[in-house]
C-alpha positions in Angstrom: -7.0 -40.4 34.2 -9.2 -37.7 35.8 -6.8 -35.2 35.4 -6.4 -35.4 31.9 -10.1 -35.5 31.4 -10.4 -32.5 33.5 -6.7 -30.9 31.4 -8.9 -31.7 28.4 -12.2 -30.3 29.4 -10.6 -26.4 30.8 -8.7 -26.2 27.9 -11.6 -26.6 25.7 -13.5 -24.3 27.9 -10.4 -21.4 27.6 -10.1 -22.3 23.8 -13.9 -21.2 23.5 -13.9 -18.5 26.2 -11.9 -16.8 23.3 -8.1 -17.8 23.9 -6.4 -17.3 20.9 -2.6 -19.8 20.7 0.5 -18.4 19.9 0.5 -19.7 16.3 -2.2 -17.2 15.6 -1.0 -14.1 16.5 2.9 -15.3 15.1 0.1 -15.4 11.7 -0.7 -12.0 12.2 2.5 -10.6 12.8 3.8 -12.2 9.8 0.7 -11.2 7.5 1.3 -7.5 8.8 4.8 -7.5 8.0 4.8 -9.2 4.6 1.7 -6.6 3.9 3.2 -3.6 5.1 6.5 -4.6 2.9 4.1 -5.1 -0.2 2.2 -2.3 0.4 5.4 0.1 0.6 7.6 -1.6 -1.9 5.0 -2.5 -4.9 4.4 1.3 -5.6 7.6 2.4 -5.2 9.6 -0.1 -7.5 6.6 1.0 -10.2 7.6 3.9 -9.9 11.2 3.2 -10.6 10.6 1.0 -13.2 8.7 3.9 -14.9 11.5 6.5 -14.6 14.7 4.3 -14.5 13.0 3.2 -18.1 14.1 7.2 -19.5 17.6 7.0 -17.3 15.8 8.7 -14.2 17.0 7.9 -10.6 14.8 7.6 -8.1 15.3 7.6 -4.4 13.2 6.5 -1.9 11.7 9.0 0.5 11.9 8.1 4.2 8.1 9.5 4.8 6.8 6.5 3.6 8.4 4.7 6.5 6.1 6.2 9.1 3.1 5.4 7.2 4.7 1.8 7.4 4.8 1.4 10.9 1.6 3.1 11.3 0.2 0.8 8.6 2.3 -2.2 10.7 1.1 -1.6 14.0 -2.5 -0.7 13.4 -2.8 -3.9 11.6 -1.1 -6.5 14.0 -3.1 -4.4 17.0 -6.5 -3.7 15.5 -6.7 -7.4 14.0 -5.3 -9.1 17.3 -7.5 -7.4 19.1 -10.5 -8.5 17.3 -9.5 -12.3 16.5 -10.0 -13.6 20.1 -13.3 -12.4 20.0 -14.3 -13.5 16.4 -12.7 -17.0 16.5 -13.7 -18.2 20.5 -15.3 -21.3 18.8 -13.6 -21.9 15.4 -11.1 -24.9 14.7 -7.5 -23.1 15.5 -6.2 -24.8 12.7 -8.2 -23.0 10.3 -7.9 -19.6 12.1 -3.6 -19.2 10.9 -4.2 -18.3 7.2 -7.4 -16.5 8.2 -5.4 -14.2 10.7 -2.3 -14.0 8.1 -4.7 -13.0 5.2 -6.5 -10.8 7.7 -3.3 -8.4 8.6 -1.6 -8.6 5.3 -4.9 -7.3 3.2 -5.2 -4.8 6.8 -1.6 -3.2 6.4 -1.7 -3.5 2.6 -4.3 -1.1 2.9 -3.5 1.7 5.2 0.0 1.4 3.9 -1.2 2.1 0.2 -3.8 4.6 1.2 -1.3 6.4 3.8 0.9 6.7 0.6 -2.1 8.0 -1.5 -2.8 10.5 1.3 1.0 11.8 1.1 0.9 12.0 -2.7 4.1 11.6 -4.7 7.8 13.4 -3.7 8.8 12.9 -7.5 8.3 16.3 -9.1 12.0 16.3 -9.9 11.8 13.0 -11.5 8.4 14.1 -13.2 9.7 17.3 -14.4 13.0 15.2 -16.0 10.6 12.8 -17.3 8.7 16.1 -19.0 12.2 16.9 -20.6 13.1 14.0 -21.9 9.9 13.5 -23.7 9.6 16.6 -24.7 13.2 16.6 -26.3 12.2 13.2 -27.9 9.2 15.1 -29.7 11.9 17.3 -31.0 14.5 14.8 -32.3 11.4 13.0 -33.9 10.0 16.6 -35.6 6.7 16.3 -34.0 7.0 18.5 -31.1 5.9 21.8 -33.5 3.2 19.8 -35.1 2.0 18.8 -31.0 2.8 22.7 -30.0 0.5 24.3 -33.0 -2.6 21.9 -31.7 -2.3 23.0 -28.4 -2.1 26.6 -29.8 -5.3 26.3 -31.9 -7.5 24.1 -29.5 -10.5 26.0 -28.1 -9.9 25.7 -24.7 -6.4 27.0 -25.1 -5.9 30.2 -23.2 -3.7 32.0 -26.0 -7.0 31.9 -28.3 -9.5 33.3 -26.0 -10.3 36.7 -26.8 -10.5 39.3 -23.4 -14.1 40.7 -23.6 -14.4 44.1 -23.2 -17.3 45.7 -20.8 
């Protein structure tokens, strides 16, 4: 009986101390995967959505990977190294989806700024896209009409006048 008074009592001590279960850090490893994969794949099927739309391929460019697993580790390090700390005296129970939401919104984040940072490996694509709209214009007969009102816009370089000194 004293024993598991005493069981009861150090692991209520170790809980506060700022021991964080197993359940909690499988949480963050789960939120940093599932928002590393959202934060990598969401832009990228946009952007094929937009361009498959016109008969565009796009392929998927491998840089975005290490921005990943930057993204990935920073959030599943950073966060687990904070939530011992920040949780010593919260319920456990209601630290799981805490933690989870914690690393997901964390590698979301980086992974979708990371990308930002890179900028976009679809000038091909773009260019293509350019084309094709611009070969619809013509098929429809507006492409002159959309040509002589760039021509005659003020801020048009063909219409500026070189000043003589």
């Amino acid at each position: 009986m004293v024993l598991n008074e005493t069981a009861t009592i150090v692991t209520t001590i170790t809980t506060a101390a700022g021991a964080v279960d197993n359940y909690t850090y499988l949480a963050l490893v789960l939120g940093g995967i599932i928002g590393t994969f959202l934060g990598m794949m969401i832009p990228y099927y946009r952007a094929k959505r937009k361009f498959g739309k016109e008969g565009i391929d796009l392929l998927f460019d491998k840089d975005f990977l290490k921005v990943a697993a930057f993204a990935l580790a920073t959030s599943i390090i950073g966060v687990g190294s904070l939530y011992p700390t920040l949780l010593a005296g919260a319920d456990p129970s209601g630290t799981y989806f805490a933690a989870f939401l914690t690393a997901a919104t964390t590698a979301f984040t980086i992974n979708v700024g990371g990308s930002w940072m890179i900028g976009t490996n679809n000038k091909e694509a773009e260019e293509q896209l350019a084309v094709k709209k611009a070969e619809q214009l013509k098929s429809e007969g507006k492409f002159d009409t959309i040509l002589a009102k760039i021509n005659k816009s003020p801020e048009s370089p063909s219409n500026t006048e070189p000043t003589q000194p």
